[in-house]
N, C-alpha and C positions, 0 to 999 in steps of 0.2 A: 427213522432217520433224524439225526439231531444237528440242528442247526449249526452250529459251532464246528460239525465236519465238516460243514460246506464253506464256512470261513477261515481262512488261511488269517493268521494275527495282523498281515500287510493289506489283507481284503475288507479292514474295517477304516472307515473314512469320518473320524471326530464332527470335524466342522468343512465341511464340502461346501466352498463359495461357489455359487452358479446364482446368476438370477433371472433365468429362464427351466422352462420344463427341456428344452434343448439344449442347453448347455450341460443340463444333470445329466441328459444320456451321454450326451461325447464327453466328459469328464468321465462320469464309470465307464466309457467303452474303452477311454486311454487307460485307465486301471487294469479294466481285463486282459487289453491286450498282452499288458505286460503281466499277468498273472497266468495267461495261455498259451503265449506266444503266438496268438492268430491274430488277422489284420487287425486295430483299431475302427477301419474303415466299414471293414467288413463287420462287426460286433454292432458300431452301432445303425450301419443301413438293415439289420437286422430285427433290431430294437424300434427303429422308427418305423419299418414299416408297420409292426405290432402294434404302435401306437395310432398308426393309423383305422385300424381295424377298431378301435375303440382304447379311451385311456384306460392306464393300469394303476389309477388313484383311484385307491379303492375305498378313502373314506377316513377322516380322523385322522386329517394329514398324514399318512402313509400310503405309499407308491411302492407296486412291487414288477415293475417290466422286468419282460423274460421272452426268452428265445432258442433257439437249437441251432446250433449248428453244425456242420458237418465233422468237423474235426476237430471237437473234443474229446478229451478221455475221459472224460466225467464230470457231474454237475460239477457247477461252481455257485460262489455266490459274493455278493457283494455288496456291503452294510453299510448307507451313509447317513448323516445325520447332518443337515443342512443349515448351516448359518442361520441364516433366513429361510421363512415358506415360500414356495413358490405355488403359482398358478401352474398345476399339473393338468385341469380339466377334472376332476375327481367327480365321479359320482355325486358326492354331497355337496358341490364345488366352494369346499375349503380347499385352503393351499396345503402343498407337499412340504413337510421337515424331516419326515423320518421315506429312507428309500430300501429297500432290498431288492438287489438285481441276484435275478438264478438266470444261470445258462445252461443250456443240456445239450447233451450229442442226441443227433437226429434221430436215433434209436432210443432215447430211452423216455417213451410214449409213457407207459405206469408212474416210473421213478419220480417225471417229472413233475407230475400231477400232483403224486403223494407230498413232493417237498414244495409246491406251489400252496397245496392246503396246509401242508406244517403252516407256513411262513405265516399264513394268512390267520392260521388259529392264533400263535403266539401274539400276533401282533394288533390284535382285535382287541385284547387288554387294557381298559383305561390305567390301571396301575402301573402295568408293563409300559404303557407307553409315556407316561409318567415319570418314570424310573430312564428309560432310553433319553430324552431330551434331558434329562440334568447329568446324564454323563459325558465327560470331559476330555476319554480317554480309552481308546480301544483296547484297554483290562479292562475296564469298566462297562462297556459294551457290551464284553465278551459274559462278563462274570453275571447281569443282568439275565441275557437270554439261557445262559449254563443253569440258572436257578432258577427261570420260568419254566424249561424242559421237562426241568426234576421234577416239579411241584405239579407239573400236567399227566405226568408218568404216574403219578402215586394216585 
């Protein structure tokens, strides 16, 4: 599974102003909604609850919540890169700049996981992540993680 399927070119977020770990979810869950057409509402009480069960800053300011729900046709995913860090709660407790939200239909228990560790291997890359904060511009985003894929594939 390659990242870039799961992002739509309007599912990538340059400079996403939030200055809270709450406002970064209800901002990407107004994005989802209108990338799924399912609630807002519902997308991000979804999200929070996850976060309640433990943050999903995973370290090296990157943050990757994620959740199922019922009426999707398939993952999704959603690529932000934050103005500012915020206080996510992270593991290492540095702040959040880089975010990738995955949504999955309540069925796809494997898929999910497998593109939960994609994300997470991509994104573990001091270079990669490097490379993501100096770009400016969702081709640029895009074209980062499309060469980090290749370069893990070989």
């Amino acid at each position: 599974m390659e990242l870039n399927d799961l992002l739509a070119p309007e599912s990538i977020i340059p400079l996403l102003k939030a200055s809270s770990k709450k406002q970064v979810i209800q901002e990407l869950s107004e994005r989802a909604a209108q990338l799924t057409g399912l609630s807002q509402r519902q997308i991000f009480e979804k999200l929070l609850q996850r976060e309640r069960l433990g943050s999903t800053g995973v370290g090296q300011g990157v943050a990757i919540p994620h959740g199922k729900l019922p009426d999707l046709d398939r993952i999704h995913g959603i690529f932000a890169l934050l103005d500012k860090p915020v206080n996510f709660d992270a593991m290492d407790d540095k702040p959040v700049d880089i975010v990738f939200l995955l949504l999955a239909p309540e069925g796809a228990g494997a898929d999910h996981l497998k593109a939960l560790a994609r994300i997470a291997r991509v994104l573990r890359s001091e270079g990669t992540l490097e490379k993501l904060r100096a770009a400016t511009e969702g081709d640029e985003i895009r074209a980062v993680l499309s060469v980090v894929q290749e370069s893990n594939a070989a």
